[in-house]
N, CA, C and O atoms as a GROMACS GRO file, in nm:
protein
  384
    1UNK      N    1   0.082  -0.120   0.000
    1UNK     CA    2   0.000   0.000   0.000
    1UNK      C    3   0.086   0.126   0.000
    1UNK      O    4   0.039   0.223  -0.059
    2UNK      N    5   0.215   0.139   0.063
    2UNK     CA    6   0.278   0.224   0.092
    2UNK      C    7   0.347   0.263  -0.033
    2UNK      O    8   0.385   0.377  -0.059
    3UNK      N    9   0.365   0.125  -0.129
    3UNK     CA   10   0.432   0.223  -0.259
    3UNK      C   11   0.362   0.224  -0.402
    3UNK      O   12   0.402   0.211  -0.517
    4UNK      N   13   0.262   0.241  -0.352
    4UNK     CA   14   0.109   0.234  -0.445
    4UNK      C   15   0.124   0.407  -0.416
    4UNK      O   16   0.117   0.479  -0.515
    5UNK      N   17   0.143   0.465  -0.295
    5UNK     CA   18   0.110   0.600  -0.234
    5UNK      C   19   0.242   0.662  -0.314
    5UNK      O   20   0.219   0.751  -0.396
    6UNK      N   21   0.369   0.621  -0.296
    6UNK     CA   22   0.481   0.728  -0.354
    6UNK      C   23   0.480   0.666  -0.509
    6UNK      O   24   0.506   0.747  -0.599
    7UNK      N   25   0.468   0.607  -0.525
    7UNK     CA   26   0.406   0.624  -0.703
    7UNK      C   27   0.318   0.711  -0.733
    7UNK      O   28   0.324   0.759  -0.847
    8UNK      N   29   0.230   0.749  -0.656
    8UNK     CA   30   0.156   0.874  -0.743
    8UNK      C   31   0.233   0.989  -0.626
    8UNK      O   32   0.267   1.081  -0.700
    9UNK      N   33   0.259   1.013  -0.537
    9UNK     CA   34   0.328   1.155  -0.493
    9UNK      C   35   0.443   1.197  -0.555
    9UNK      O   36   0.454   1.318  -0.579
   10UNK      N   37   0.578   1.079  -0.601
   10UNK     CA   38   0.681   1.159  -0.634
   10UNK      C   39   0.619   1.210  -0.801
   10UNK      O   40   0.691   1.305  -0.830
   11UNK      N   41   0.539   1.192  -0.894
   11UNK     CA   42   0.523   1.258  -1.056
   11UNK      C   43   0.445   1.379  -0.954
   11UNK      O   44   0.508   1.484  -0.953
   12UNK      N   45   0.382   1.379  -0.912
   12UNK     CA   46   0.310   1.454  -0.866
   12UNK      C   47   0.411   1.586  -0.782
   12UNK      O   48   0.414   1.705  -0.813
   13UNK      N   49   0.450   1.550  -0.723
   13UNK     CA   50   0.624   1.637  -0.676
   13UNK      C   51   0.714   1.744  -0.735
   13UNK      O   52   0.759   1.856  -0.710
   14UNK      N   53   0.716   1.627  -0.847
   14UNK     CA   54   0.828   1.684  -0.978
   14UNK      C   55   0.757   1.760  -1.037
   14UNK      O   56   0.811   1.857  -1.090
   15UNK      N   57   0.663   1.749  -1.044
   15UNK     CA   58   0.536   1.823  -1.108
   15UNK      C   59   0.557   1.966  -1.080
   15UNK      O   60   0.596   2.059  -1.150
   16UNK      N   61   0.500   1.951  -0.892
   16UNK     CA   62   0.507   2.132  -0.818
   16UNK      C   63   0.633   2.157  -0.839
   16UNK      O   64   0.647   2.279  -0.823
   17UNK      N   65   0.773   2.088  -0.877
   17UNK     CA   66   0.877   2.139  -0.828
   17UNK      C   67   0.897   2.211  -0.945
   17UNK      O   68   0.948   2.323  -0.936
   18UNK      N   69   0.869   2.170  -1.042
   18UNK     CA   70   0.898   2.223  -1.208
   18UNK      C   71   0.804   2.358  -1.238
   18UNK      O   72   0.832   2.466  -1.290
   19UNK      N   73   0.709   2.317  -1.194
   19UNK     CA   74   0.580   2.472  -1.197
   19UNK      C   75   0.614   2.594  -1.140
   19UNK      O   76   0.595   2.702  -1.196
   20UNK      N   77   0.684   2.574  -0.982
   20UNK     CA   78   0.713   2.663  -0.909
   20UNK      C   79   0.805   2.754  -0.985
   20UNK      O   80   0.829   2.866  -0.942
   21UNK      N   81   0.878   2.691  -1.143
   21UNK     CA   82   0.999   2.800  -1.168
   21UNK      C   83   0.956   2.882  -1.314
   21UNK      O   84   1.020   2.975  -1.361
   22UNK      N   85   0.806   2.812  -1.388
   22UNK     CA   86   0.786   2.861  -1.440
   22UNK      C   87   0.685   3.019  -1.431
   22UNK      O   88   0.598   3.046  -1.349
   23UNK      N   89   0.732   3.096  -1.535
   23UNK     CA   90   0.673   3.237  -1.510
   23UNK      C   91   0.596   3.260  -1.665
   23UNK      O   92   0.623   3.256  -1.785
   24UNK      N   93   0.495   3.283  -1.582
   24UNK     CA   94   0.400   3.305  -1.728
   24UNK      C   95   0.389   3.469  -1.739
   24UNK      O   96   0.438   3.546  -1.656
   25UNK      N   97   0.323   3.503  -1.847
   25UNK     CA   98   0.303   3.599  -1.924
   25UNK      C   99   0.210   3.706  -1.796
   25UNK      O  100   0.161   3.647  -1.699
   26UNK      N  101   0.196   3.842  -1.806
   26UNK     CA  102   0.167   3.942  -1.684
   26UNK      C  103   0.029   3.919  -1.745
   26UNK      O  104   0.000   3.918  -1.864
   27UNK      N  105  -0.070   3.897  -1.611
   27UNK     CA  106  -0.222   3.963  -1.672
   27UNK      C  107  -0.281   4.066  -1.576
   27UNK      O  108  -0.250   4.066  -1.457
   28UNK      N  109  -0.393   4.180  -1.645
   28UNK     CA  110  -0.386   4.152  -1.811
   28UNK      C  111  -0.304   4.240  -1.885
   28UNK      O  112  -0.247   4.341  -1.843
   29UNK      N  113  -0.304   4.202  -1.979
   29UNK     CA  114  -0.171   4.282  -2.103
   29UNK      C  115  -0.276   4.414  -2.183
   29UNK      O  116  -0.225   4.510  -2.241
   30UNK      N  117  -0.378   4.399  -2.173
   30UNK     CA  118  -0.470   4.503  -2.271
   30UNK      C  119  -0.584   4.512  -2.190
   30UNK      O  120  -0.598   4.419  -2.111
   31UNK      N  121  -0.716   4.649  -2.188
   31UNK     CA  122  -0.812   4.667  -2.171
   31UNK      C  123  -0.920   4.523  -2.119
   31UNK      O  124  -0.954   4.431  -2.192
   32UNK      N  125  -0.949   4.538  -2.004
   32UNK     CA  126  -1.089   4.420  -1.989
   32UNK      C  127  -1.214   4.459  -2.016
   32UNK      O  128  -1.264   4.559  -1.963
   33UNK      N  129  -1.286   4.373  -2.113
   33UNK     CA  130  -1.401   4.428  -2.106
   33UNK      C  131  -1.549   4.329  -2.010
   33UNK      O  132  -1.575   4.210  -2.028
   34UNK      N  133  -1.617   4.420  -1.918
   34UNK     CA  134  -1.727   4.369  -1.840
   34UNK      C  135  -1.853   4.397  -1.936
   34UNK      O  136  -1.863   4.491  -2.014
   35UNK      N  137  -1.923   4.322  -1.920
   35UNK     CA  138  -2.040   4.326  -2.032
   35UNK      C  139  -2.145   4.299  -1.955
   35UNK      O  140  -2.143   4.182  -1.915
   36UNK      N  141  -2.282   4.394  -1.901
   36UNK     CA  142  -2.350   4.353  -1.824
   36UNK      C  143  -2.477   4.313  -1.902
   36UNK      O  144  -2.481   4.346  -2.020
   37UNK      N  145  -2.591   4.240  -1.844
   37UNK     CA  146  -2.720   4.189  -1.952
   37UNK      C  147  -2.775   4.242  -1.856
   37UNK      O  148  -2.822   4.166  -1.772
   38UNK      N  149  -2.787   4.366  -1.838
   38UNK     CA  150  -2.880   4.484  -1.791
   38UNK      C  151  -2.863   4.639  -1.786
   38UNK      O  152  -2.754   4.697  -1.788
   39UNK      N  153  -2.965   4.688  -1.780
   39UNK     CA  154  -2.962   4.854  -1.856
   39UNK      C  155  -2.893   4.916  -1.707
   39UNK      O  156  -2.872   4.884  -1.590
   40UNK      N  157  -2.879   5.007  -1.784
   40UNK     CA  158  -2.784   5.092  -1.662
   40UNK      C  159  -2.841   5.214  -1.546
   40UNK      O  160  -2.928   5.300  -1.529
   41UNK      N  161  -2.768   5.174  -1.507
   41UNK     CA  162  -2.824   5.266  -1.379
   41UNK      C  163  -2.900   5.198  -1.276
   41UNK      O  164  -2.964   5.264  -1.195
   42UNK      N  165  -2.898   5.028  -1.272
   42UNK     CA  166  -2.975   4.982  -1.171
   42UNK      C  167  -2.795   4.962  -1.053
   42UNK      O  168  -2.686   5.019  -1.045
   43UNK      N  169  -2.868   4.842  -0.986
   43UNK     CA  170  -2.788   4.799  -0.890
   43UNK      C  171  -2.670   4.736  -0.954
   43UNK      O  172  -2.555   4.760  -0.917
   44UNK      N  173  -2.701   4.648  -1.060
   44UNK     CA  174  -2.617   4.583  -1.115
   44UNK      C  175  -2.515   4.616  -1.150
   44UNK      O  176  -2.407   4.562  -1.122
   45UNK      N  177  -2.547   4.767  -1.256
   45UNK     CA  178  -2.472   4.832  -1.323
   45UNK      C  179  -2.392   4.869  -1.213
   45UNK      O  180  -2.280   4.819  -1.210
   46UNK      N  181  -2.427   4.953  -1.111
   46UNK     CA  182  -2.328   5.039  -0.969
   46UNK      C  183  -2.241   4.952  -0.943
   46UNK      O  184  -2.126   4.994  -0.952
   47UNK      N  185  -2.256   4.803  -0.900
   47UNK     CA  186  -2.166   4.712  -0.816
   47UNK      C  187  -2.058   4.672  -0.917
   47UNK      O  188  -1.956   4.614  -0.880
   48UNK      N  189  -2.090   4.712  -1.077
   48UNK     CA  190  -2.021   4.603  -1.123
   48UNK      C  191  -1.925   4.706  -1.169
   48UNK      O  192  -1.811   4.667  -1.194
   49UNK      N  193  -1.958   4.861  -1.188
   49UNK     CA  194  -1.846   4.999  -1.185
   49UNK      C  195  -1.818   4.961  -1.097
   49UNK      O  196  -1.793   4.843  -1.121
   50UNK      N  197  -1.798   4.988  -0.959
   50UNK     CA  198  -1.734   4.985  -0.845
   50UNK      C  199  -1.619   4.844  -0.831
   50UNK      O  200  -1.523   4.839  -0.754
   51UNK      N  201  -1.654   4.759  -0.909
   51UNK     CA  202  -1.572   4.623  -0.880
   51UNK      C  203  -1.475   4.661  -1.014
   51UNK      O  204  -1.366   4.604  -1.014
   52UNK      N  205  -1.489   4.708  -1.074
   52UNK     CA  206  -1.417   4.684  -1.216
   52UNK      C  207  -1.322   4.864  -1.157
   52UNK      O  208  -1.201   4.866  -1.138
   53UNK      N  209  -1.369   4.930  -1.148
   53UNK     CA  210  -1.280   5.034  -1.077
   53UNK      C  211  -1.168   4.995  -0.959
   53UNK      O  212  -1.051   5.033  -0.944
   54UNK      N  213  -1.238   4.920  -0.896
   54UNK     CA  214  -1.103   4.840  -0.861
   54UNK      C  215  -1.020   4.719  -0.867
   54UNK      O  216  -0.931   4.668  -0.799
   55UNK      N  217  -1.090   4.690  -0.986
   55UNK     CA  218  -0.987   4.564  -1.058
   55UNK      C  219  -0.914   4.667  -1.121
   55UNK      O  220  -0.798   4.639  -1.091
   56UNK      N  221  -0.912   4.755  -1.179
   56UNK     CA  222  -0.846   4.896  -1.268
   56UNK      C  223  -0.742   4.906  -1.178
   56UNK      O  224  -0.651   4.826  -1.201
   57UNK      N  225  -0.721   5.002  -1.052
   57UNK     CA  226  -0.630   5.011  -0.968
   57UNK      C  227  -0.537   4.883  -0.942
   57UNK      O  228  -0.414   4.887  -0.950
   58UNK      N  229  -0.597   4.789  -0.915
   58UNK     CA  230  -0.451   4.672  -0.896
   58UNK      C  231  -0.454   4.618  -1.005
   58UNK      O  232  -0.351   4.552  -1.020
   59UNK      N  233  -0.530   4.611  -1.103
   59UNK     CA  234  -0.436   4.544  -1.230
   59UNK      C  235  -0.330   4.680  -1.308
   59UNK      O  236  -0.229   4.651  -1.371
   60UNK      N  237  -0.356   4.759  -1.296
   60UNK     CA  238  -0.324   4.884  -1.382
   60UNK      C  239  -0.337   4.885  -1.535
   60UNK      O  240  -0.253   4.903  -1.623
   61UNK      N  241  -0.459   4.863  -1.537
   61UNK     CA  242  -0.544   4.824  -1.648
   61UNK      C  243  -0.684   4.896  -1.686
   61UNK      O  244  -0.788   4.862  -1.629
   62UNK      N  245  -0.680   4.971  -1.760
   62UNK     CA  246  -0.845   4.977  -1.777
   62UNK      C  247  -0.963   4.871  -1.765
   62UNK      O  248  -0.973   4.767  -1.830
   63UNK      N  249  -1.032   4.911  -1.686
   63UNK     CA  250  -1.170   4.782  -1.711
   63UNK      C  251  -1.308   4.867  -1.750
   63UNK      O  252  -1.348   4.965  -1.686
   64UNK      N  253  -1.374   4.811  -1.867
   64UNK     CA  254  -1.435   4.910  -1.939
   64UNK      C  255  -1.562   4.805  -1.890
   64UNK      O  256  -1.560   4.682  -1.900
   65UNK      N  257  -1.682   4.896  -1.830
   65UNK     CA  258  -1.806   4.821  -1.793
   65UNK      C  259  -1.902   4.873  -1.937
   65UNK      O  260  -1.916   4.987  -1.981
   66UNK      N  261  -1.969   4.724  -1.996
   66UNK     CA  262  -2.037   4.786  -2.110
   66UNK      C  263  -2.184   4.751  -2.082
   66UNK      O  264  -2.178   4.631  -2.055
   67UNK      N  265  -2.310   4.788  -2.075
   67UNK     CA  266  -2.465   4.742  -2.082
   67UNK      C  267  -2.511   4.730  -2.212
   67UNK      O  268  -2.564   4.806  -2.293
   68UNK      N  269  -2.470   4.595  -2.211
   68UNK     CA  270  -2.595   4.566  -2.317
   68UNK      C  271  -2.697   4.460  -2.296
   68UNK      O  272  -2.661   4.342  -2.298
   69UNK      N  273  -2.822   4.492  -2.275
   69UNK     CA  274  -2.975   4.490  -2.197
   69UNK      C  275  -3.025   4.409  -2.326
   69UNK      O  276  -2.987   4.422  -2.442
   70UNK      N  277  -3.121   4.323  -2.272
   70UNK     CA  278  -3.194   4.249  -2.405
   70UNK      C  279  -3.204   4.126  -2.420
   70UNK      O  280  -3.099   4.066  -2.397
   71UNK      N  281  -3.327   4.035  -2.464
   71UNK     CA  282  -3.309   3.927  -2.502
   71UNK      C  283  -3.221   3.829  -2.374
   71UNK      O  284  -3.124   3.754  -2.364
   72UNK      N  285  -3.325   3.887  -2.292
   72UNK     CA  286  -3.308   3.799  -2.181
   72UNK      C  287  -3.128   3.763  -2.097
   72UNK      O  288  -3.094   3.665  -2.032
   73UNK      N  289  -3.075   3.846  -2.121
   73UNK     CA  290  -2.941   3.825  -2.173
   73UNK      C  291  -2.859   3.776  -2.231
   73UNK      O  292  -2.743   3.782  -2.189
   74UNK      N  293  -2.898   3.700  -2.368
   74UNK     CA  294  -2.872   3.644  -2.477
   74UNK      C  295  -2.808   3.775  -2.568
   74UNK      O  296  -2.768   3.741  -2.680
   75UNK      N  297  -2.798   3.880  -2.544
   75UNK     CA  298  -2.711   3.994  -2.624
   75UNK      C  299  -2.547   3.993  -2.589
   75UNK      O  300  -2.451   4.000  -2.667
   76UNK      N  301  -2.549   3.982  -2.430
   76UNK     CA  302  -2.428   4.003  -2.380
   76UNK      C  303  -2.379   3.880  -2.385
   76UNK      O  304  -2.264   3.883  -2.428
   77UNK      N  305  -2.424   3.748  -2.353
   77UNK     CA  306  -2.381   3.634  -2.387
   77UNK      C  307  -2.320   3.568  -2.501
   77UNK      O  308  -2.227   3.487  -2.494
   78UNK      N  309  -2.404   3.625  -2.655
   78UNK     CA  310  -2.358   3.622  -2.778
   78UNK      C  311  -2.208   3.670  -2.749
   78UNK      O  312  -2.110   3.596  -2.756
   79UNK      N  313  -2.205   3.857  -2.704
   79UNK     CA  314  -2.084   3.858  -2.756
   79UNK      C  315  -1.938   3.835  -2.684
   79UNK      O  316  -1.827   3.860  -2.731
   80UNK      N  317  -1.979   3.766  -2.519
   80UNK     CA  318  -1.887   3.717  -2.494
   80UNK      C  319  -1.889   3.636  -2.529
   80UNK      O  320  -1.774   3.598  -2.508
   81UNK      N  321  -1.952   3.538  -2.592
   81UNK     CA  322  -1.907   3.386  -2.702
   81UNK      C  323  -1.785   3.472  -2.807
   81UNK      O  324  -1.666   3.449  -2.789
   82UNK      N  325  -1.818   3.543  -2.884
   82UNK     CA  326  -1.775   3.584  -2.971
   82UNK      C  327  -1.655   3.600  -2.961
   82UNK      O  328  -1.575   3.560  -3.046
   83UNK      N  329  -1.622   3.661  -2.854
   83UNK     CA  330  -1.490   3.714  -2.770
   83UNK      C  331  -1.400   3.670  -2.764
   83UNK      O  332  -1.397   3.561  -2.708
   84UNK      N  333  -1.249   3.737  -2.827
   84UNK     CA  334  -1.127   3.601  -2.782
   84UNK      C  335  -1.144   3.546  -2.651
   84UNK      O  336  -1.195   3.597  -2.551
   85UNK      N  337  -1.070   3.389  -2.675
   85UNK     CA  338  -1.085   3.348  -2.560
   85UNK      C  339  -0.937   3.381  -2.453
   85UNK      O  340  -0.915   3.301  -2.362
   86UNK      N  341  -0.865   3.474  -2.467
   86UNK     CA  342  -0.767   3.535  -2.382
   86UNK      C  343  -0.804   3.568  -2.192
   86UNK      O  344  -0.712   3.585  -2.111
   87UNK      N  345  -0.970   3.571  -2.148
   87UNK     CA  346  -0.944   3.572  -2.036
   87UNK      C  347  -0.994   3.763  -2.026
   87UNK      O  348  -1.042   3.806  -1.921
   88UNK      N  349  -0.973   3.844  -2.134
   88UNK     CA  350  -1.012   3.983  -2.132
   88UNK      C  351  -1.145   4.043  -2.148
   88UNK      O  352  -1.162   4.165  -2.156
   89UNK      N  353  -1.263   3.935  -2.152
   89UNK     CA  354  -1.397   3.991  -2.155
   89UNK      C  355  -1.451   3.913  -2.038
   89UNK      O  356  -1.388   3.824  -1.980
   90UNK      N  357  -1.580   3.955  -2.007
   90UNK     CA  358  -1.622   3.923  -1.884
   90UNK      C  359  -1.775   3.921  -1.880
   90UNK      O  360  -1.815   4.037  -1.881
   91UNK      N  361  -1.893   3.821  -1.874
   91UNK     CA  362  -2.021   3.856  -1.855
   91UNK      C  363  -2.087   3.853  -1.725
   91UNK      O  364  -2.062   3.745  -1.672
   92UNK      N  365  -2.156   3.920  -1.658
   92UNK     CA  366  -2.163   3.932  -1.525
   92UNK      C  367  -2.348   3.872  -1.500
   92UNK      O  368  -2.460   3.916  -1.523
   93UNK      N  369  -2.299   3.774  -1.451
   93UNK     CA  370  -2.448   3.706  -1.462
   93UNK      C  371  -2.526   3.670  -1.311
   93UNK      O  372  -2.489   3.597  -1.220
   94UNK      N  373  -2.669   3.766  -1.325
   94UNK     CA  374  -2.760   3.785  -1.211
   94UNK      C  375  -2.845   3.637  -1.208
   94UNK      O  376  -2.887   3.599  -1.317
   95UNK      N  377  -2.869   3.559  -1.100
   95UNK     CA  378  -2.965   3.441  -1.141
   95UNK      C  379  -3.062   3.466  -1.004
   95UNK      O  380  -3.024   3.451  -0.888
   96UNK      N  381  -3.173   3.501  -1.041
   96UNK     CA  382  -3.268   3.489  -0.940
   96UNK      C  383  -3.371   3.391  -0.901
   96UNK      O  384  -3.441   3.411  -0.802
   0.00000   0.00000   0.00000
């Protein structure tokens, strides 16, 4: 039983030991965009300026909050499908 256990810990080991030295790329590198599926000026819209204003400050990044309202939120959903998949768009989804 005991070397059933260090057969899977030491790949597993070498694994963290090798990760720990790699350095990936800074994020993010360009503008984020937040895309809300509701019109502006409710609650939604406020919390999600206020969060993206300060994702802005510690990323040192613009974060651009956009409303687009509609179609149940099937507008904003489309175009974060659309969206590279880099990690730089964002849909902010209410479920009640």
């Amino acid at each position: 039983m005991r070397l059933v256990a260090v057969r899977w810990l030491l790949p597993l080991f070498a694994a963290l030991c090798v990760a720990g030295n790699v350095c990936g790329q800074t994020y993010p590198s360009r503008p984020v965009r937040i895309i809300l599926p509701a019109a502006a000026g409710g609650a939604l819209d406020a919390l999600s300026r206020i969060y993206g204003h300060k994702m802005s400050e510690s990323w040192g990044q613009p974060v651009i909050v956009e409303n687009r309202a509609g179609a149940s939120g099937n507008i904003a959903a489309d175009i974060v499908a659309k969206a590279a998949s880099d990690g730089h768009t964002y849909v902010v989804d209410l479920i009640l």
